[in-house]
N, C-alpha and C positions, 0 to 999 in steps of 0.2 A: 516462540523462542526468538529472539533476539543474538544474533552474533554479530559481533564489530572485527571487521577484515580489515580496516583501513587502520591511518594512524596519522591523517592529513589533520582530521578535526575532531578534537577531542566532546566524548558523548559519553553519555550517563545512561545506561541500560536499564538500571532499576524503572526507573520514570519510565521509559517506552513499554517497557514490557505489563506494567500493569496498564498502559492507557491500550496496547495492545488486548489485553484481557476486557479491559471495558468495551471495546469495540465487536468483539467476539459475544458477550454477552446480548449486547444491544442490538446485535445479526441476529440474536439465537441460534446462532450456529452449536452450543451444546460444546462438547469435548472435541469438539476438531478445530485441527490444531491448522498454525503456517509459521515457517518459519521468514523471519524478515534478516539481511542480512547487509552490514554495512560494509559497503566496496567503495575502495578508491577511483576516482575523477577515469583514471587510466583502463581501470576494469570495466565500471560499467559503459566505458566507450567501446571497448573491444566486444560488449555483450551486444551494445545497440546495434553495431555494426553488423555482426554475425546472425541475431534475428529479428532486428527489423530492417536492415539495409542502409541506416543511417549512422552518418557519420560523427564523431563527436559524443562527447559525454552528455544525459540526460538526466534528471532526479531522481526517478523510480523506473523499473520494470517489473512485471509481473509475469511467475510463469506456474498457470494452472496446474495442479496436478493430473485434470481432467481436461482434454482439450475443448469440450467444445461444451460449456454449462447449457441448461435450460434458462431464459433472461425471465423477466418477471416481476412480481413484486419483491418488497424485502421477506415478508410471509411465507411465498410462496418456493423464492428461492433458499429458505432457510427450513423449510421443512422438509425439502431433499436431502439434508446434512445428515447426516446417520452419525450417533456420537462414534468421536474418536478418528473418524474421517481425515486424513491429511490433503487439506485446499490446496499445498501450493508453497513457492516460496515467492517472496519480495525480496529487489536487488534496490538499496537504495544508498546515492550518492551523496553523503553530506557537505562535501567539499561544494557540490552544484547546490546542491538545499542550501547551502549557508547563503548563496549568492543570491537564489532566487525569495530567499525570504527579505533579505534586505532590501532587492527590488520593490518587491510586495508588503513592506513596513508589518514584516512578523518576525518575531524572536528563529531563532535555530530551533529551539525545542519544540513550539507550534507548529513549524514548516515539519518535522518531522512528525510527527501527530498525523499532522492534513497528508502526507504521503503514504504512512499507514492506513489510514482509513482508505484511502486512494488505493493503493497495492490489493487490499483484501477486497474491495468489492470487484475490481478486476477478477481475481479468484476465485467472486461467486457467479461468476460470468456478465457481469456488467463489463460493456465497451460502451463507451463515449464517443467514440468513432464512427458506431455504427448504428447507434439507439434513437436516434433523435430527442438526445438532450434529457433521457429516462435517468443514465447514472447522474448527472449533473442533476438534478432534481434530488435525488435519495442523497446525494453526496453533500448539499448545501444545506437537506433539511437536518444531517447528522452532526455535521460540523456545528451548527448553531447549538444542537442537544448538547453537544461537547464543548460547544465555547469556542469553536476556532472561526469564526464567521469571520 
């Protein structure tokens, strides 16, 4: 599910919410579900603030509904999913996406795509932080399957 909180930059839900279903399938994740939710520049500053200690507005946040996933293959973490399972929500900034795609010479629509896919694997317990470059691996091979390379 897809909700837009914001009203800084105008978005089109339809389109996310099935590329959001293509990316659920392509997990196999099954019937479980995440909800992504779009917040203004102001909100998701006050969320980075609050649980990661940083300050200022950033593109996405994700917050598991399970704290602490089994990391893995995509297989292997997508056969733990039990249907109907709720991953998680995504906090994502369009107002920063817009900027950060024009930095990175991609549409707003793409930039939101690549955060999507970004939010949900975070979800299934992929960290980039702390993986040695495992999500960044599943991440780049997906985007390409999708077109967002």
């Amino acid at each position: 599910m897809i909700l837009n909180r914001q009203r800084a930059v105008r978005v089109s839900r339809r389109p996310l919410e099935t590329f959001l279903r293509r990316v659920q399938k392509e997990l196999g994740l099954g019937e479980a579900s995440a909800t992504i939710c779009l917040v203004s520049d102001a909100e998701i500053a006050r969320m980075n603030k609050t649980y990661r200690k940083k300050t200022g507005p950033t593109d996405v946040l994700s917050f598991p509904a399970i704290a602490k996933r089994a990391r893995g293959s995509l297989r292997a973490a997508s056969k733990k999913k039990k249907e109907g399972k709720f991953l998680g929500d995504v906090a994502i900034a369009p107002a920063t996406a817009r900027r950060y795609a024009k930095k990175n010479g991609r549409t707003l629509a793409s930039e939101l795509r690549v955060l999507i896919l970004h939010g949900v694997l975070h979800l299934m317990g992929y960290d980039h932080e702390t993986d040695r470059g495992q999500m960044d691996r599943v991440e780049q091979k997906l985007r390409k399957r999708f077109g967002l390379a």
